[in-house]
C-alpha positions as CSV (number, residue, x, y, z in Angstrom):
1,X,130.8,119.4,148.3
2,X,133.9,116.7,148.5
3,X,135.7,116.4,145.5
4,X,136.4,112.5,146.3
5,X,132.5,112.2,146.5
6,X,131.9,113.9,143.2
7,X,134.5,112.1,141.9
8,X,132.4,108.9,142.6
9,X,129.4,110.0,141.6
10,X,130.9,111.5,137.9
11,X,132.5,108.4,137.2
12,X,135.1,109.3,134.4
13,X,137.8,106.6,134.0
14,X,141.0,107.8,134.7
15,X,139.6,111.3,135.9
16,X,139.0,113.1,139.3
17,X,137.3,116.0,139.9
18,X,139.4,119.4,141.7
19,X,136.8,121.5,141.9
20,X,132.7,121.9,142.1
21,X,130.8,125.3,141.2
22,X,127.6,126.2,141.3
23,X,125.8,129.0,139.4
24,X,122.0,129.7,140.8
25,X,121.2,132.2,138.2
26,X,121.8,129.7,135.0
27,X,121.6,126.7,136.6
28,X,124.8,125.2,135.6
29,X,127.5,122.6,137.4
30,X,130.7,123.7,136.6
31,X,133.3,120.1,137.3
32,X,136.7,121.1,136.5
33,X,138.5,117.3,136.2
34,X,142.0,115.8,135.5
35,X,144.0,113.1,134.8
36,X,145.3,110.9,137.5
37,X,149.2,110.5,138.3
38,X,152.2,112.4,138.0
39,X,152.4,111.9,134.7
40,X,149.9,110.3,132.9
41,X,149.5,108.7,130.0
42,X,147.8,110.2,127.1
43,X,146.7,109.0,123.9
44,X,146.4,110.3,120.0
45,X,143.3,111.1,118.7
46,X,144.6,110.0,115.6
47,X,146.1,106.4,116.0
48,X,145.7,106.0,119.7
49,X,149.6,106.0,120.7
50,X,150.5,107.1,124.1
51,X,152.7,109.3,125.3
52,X,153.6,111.1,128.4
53,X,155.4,114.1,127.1
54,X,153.0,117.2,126.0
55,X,153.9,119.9,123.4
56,X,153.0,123.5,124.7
57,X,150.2,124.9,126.7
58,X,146.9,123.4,127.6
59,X,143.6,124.8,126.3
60,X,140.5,124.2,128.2
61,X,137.5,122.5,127.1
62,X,134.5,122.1,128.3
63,X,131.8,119.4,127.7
64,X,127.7,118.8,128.6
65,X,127.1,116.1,130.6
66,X,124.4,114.2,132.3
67,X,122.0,116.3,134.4
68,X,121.8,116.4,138.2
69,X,117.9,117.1,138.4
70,X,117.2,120.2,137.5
71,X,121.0,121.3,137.1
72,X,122.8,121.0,133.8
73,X,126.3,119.7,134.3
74,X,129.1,120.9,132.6
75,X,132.6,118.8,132.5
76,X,136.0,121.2,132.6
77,X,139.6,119.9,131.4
78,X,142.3,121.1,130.4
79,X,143.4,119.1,127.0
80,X,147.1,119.4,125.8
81,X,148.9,118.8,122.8
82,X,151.2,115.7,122.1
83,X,154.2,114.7,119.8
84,X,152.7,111.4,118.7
85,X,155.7,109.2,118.4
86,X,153.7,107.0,115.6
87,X,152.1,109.8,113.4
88,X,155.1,112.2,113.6
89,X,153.3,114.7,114.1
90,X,151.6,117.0,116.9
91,X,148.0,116.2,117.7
92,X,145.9,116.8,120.4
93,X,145.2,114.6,123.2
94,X,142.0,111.7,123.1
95,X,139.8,112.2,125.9
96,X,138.3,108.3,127.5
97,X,134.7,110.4,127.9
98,X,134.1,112.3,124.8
99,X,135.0,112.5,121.1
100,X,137.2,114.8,119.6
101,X,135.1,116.7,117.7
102,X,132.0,117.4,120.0
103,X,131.0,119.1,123.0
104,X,128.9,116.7,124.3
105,X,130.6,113.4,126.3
106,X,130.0,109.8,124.9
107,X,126.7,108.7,127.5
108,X,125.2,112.0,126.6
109,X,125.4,111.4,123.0
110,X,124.3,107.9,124.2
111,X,121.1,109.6,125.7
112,X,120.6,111.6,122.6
113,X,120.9,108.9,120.0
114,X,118.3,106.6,122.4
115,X,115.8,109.6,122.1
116,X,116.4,109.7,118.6
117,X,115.1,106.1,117.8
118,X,111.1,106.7,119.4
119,X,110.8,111.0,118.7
120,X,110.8,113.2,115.8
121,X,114.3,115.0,115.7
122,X,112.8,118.3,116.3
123,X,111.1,117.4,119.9
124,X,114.3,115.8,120.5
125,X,116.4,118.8,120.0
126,X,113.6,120.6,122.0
127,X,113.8,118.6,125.3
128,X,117.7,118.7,125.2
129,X,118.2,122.5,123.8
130,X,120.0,121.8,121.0
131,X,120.1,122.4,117.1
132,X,118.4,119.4,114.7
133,X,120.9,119.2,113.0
134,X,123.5,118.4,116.2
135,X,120.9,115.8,116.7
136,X,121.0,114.3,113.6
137,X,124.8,113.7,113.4
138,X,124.8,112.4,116.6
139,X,122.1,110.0,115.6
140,X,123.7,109.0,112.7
141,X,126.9,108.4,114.4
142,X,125.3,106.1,116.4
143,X,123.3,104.0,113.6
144,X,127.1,103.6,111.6
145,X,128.6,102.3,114.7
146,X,125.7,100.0,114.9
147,X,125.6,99.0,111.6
148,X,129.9,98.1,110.9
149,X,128.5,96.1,114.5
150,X,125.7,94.3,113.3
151,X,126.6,90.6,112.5
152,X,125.9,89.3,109.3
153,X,123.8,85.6,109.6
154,X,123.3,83.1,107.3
155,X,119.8,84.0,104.7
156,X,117.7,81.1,103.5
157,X,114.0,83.7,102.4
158,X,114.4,87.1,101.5
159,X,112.2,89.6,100.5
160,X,112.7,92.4,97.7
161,X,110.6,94.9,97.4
162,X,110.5,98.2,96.2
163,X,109.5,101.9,97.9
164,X,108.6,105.0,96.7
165,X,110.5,107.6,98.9
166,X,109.4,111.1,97.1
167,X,107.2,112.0,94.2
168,X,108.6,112.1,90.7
169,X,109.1,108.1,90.7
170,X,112.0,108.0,93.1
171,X,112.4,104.3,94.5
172,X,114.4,102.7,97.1
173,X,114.7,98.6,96.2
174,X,114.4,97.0,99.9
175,X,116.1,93.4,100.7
176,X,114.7,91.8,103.9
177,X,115.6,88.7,105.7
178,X,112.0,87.0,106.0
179,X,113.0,84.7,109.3
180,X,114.4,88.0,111.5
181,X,112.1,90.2,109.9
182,X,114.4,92.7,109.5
183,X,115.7,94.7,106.7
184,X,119.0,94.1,105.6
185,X,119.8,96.4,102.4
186,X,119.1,98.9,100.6
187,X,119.6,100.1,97.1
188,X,118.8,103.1,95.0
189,X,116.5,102.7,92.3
190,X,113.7,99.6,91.2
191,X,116.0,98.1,88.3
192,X,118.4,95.3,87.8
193,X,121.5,98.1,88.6
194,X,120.1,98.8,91.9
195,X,119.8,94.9,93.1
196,X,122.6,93.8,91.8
197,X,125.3,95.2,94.0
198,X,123.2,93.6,96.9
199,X,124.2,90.3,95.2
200,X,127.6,90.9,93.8
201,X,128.9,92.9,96.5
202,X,127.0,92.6,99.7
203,X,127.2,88.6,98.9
204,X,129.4,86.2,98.5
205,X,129.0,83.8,96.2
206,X,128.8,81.2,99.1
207,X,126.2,83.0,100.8
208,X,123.8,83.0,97.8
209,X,123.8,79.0,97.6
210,X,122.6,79.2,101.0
211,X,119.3,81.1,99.9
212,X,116.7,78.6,99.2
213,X,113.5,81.2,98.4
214,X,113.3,84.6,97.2
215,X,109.6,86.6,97.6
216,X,109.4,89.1,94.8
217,X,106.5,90.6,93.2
218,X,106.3,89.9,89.3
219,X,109.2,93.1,88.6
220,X,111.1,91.3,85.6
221,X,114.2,93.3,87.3
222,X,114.3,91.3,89.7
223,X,113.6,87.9,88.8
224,X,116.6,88.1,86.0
225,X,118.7,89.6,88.9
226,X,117.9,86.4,91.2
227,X,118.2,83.8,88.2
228,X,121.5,85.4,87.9
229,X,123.5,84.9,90.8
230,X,120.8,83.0,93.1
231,X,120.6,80.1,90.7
232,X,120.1,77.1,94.0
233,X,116.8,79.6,95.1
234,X,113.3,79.2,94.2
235,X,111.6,82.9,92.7
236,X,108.0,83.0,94.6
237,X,105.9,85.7,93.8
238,X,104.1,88.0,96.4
239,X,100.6,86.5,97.6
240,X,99.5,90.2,98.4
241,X,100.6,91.4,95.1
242,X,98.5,89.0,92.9
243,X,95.5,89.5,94.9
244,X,96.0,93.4,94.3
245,X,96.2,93.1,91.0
246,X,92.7,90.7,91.3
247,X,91.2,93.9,92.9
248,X,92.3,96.1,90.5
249,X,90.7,94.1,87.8
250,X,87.2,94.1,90.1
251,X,87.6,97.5,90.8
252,X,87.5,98.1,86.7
253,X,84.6,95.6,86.2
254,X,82.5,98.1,88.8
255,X,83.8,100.9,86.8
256,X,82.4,99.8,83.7
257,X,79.2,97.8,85.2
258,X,78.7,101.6,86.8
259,X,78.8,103.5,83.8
260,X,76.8,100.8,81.8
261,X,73.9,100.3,84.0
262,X,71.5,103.7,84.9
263,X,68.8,104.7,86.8
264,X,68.4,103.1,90.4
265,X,70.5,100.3,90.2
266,X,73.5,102.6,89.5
267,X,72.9,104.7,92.8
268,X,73.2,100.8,93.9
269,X,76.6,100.5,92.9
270,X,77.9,103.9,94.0
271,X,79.6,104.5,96.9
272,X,80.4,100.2,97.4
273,X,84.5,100.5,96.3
274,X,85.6,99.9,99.5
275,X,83.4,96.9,100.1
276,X,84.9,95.5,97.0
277,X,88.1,95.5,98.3
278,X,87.5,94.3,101.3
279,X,87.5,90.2,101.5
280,X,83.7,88.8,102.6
281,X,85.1,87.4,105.9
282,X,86.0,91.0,107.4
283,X,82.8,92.7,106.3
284,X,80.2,93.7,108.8
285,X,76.8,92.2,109.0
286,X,75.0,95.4,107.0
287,X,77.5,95.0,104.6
288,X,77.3,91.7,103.5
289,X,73.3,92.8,103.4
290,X,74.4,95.3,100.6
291,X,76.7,93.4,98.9
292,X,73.8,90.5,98.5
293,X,71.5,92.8,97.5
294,X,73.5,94.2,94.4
295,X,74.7,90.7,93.9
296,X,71.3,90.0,93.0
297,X,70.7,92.7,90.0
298,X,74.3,92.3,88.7
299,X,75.7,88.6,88.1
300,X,78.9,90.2,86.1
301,X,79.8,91.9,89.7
302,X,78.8,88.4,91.6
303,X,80.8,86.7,89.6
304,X,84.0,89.1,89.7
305,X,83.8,88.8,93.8
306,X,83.8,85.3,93.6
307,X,86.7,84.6,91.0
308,X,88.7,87.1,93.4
309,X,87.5,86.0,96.7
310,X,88.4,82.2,95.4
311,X,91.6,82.8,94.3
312,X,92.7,82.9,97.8
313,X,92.5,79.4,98.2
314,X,95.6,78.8,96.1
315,X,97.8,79.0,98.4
316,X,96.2,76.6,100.6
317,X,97.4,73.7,98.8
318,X,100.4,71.7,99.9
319,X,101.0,69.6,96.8
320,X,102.1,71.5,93.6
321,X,100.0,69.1,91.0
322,X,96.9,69.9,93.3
323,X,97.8,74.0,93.1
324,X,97.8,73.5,89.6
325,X,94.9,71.6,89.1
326,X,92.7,74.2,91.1
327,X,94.0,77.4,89.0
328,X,92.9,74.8,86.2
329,X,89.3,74.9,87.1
330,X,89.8,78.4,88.3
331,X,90.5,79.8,84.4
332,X,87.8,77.2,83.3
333,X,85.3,79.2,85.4
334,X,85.9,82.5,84.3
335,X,84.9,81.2,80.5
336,X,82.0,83.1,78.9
337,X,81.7,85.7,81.8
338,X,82.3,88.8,79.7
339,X,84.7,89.8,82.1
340,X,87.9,91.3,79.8
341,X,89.7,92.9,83.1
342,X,89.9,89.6,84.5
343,X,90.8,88.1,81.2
344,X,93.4,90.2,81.0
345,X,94.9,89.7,85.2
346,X,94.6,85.5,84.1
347,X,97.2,85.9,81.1
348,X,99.6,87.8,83.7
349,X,99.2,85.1,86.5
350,X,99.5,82.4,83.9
351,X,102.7,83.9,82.9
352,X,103.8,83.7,86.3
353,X,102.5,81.1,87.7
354,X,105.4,78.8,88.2
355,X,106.1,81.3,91.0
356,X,103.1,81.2,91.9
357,X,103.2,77.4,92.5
358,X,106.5,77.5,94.4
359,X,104.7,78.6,97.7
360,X,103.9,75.0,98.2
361,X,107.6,73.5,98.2
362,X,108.5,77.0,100.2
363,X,106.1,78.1,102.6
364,X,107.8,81.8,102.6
365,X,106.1,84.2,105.1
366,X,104.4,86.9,102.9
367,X,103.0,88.9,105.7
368,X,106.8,90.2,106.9
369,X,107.1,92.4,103.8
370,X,103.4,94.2,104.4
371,X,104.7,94.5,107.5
372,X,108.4,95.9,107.1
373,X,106.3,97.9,104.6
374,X,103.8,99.6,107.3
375,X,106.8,100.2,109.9
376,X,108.8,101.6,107.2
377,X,105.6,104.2,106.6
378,X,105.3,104.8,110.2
379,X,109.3,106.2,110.2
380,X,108.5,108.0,107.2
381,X,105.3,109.8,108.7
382,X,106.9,110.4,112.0
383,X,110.0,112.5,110.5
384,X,107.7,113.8,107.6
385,X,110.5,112.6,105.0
386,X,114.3,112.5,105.1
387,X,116.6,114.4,102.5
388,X,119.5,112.4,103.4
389,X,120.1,109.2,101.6
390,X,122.3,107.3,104.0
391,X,120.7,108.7,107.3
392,X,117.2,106.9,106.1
393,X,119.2,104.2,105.1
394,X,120.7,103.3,108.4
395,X,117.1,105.2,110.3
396,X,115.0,101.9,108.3
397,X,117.9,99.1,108.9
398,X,117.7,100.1,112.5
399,X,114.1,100.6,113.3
400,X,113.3,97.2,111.9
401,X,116.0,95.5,113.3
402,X,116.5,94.0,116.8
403,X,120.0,95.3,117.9
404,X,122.6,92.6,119.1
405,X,123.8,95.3,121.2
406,X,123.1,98.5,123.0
407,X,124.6,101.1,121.3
């Protein structure tokens, strides 16, 4: 085969190729390559100087490239050693198509690292014969390079919330930007030490007058955190979080009706959690049959579905003083139910329920955290958890991000 035609085809800057071999039996494409010129220049791997003069013998080196088909393709050069006129010192020679320390040139890494972002590391490594952990770095070479790259923009709602990475109460605290639905950092732990670096360092002071709303859930952590250095924002607490705490309290009041009642209308009640849950709007037609029908023989369980199903309507309102007035009437209803669990969930909103109010000045999307949340399962059930710390870092930054840039 033509060397000038191979040459074309391998595209290395700077590089020809001097000789093509073939091996049938393994299937290999042996391309032994140089430099172009007399004497050409080449550069530290170090700082990057060139030089022309060489110290000593060439060693050669050989590098997996692209395929051809069925043919793995293997890159041959000879590197030398240099006298780097800016380090003093000798170093070996920086190639344009591959990094120092790898055997693999820069597009296949490329290739690799693309691979990376849509399979498990282990099929990866599978379809490209090499080890996980080779995989991995590469990877994770590829996510730094992305993330000193990404470009930080302006935040006006962000979401903290926190996420439980391994059993034994290990928490990662989770900062997204709520407009780019994206996350943006992420800290170690659920308390005020592990947000505060996001503010103090992350931020500038600057930046954190520019955030107008923060969606939290009702973590103290975090609310003195953002009255701290995010004085200009609004706190607003979690929509999805209150009403999961208003089906925890239903789910206790079927508890107890359960164990209270006996006899058939007990064999009513079992086996309807789920239904409970779930709001009246998404259940089927036979369910809401079942649901009326216990309704019928239990007002404490009517009534419980109701003050939860209700509640919703809160954040309907556009006007604060109307917010307020209808989680007025809304504690006036639940008077002389006999219903202590929701006693108890009304003290915690009313405690909170400035932040609860602030949803009408900043309509704050609450759906991107629930969602971040379910990609950010996804990841974790596709690589079936992650020991490194900074790899699932950069692995959650990037999946939920939309690159500026191909890598």
């Amino acid at each position: 085969m033509p060397e000038k035609i191979v040459t074309k085809f391998l595209r290395l800057p700077n590089f020809r190729v001097i000789q093509t071999e073939f091996d049938e039996g393994s299937g290999e494409v042996s391309l032994s390559v140089e430099r172009r010129g007399v004497r050409p220049v080449r550069f530290c791997s170090a700082c990057g100087t060139g030089t022309t003069e060489t110290y000593g013998e060439p060693t050669e080196a050989t590098y997996r490239d692209l395929p051809w088909g069925e043919w793995k393709v293997l890159v041959c050069v000879d590197k030398y050693r240099i006298r780097c006129p800016r380090c003093r010192k000798v170093k070996t020679e920086r190639l344009s198509f591959a990094d120092p320390r790898s055997h693999l040139t820069i597009r296949y890494e490329t290739w690799v690292a693309s691979d990376s972002r849509h399979m498990p590391l282990s099929k990866v490594a599978e379809r490209h014969a090499l080890h996980w952990e080779t995989v991995k770095l590469i990877d994770r070479k590829h996510l730094r390079l992305w993330a000193e790259l990404r470009k930080r923009r302006p935040l006006r709602y962000i979401g903290i919330d926190e996420k439980s990475v391994k059993k034994g109460h290990h928490y990662l605290t989770i900062v997204s930007d709520l407009e780019r639905r994206e996350v943006i950092w992420i800290g170690e732990g659920r308390d005020e030490a592990a947000i505060n670096p996001f503010f103090a360092v992350h931020l500038t002071p600057r930046r954190c007058r520019w955030i107008r709303a923060v969606c939290i859930d009702m973590a103290r952590a975090y609310a003195n955190s953002v009255r701290r250095y995010c004085k200009n924002a609004r706190i607003v607490y979690d929509k999805f979080h209150v009403l999961r705490l208003a089906g925890e309290a239903i789910d206790e009041v079927r508890r107890s009706e359960f164990f209270r009642l006996g006899g058939k209308r007990r064999e009513i009640i079992k086996g309807k959690r789920w239904l409970f849950l779930r709001r009246w709007v998404h259940l089927a037609p036979d369910q809401k049959r079942a649901m009326t029908d216990l309704f019928r023989i239990n007002r404490r369980l009517s009534k419980a579905y109701w003050l939860r199903e209700t509640l919703s309507k809160l954040w309907q309102y556009t006007y604060r003083a109307s917010a307020y007035g209808f989680f007025t009437q809304w504690l006036h209803s639940l008077k002389w139910q006999r219903l202590n669990p929701f006693v108890k969930f009304a003290r915690t909103l009313g405690r909170h329920i400035d932040g609860v109010l602030n949803y009408c000045d900043e309509k704050v999307p609450f759906g991107v955290v629930e969602a971040l949340n379910r990609t950010i399962d996804d990841l974790f059930r596709r690589a079936r958890g992650y020991r490194d710390r900074e790899y699932l870092r950069l692995k959650i930054m990037f999946t939920t991000a939309h690159p500026e840039s191909p890598v």
